[in-house]
C-alpha positions as CSV (number, residue, x, y, z in Angstrom):
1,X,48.8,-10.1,40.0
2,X,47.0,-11.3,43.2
3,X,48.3,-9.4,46.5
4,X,49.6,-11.7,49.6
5,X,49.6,-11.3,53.0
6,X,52.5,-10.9,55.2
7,X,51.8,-15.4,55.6
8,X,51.6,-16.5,51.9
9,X,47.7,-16.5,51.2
10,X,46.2,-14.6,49.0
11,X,44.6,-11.2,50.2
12,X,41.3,-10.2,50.2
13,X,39.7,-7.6,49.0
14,X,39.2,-4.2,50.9
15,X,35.9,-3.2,48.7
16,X,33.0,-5.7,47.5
17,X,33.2,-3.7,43.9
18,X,34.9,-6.1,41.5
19,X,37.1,-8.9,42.4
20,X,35.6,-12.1,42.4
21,X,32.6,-11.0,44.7
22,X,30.9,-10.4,41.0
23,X,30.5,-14.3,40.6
24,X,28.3,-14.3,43.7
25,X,26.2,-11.2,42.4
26,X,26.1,-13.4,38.9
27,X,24.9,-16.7,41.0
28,X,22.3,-15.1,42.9
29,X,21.0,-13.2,39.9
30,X,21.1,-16.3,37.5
31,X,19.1,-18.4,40.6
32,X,16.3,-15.6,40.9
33,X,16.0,-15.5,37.4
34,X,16.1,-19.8,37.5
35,X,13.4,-20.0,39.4
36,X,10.8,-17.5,37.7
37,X,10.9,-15.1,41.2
38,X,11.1,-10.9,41.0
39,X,13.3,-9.2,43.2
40,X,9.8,-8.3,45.0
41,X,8.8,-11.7,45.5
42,X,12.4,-12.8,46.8
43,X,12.2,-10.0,49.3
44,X,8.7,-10.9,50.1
45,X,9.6,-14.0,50.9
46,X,12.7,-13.0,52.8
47,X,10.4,-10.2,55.0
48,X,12.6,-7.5,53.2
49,X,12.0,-4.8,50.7
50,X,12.8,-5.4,47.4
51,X,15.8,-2.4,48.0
52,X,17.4,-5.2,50.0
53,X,17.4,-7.7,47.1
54,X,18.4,-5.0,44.6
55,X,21.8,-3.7,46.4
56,X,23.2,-7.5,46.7
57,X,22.1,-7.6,43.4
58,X,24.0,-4.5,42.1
59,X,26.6,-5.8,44.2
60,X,26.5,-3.1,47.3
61,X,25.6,-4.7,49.6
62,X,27.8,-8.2,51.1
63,X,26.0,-11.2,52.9
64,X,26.6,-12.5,55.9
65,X,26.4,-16.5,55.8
66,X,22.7,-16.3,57.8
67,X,21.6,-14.3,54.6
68,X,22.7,-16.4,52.1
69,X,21.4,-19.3,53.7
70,X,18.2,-17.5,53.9
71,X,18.3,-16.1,50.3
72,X,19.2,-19.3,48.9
73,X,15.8,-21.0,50.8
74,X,13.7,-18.1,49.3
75,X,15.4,-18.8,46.0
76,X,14.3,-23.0,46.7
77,X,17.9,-23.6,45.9
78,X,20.1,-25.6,48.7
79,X,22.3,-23.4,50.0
80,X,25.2,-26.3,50.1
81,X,24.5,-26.4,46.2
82,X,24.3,-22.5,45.0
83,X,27.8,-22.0,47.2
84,X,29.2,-24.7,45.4
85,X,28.2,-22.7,42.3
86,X,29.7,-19.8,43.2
87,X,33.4,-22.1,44.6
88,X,33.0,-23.3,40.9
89,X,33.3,-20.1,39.1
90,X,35.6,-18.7,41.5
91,X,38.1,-21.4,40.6
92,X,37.4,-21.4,37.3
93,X,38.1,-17.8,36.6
94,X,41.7,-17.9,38.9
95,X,40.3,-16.5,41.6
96,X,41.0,-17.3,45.4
């Protein structure tokens, strides 16, 4: 059962383990994978080391909306188009 805040909305989650932050890991994974690119080569064309890549990969590491902007450019994806991805699975799955 989803938790609530003291106004009605759903809360959200204190830890980026689990939860429905996995369906952005699973996006970003699926678009690297799309478009033929390493982890090395998305970091390369990010100006990061491929550790970067790897621990939003694994899930350990959250973006801030600048990053996934970025990341979504170095995967040649719009970044309007993979969020909407990741709003689709959310919803699909129950999530908030």
């Amino acid at each position: 059962m989803d938790r609530q805040s003291k106004h009605g909305w759903p809360s959200m989650p204190k830890t980026i383990f689990g939860g429905d932050h996995r369906h952005l890991v699973e996006v970003l994974i699926e678009a690297r994978k799309r478009a033929g690119l390493k982890q090395e080569e998305v970091a390369e064309r990010l100006g990061r080391d491929q550790t970067f890549v790897s621990l939003i990969e694994r899930g350990q590491r959250r973006l801030d909306i600048i990053e996934f902007i970025r990341l979504a450019e170095a995967l040649d994806r719009d970044p309007v188009a993979l969020f909407g991805d990741i709003v689709g699975r959310v919803k699909a799955q129950g999530g908030n």
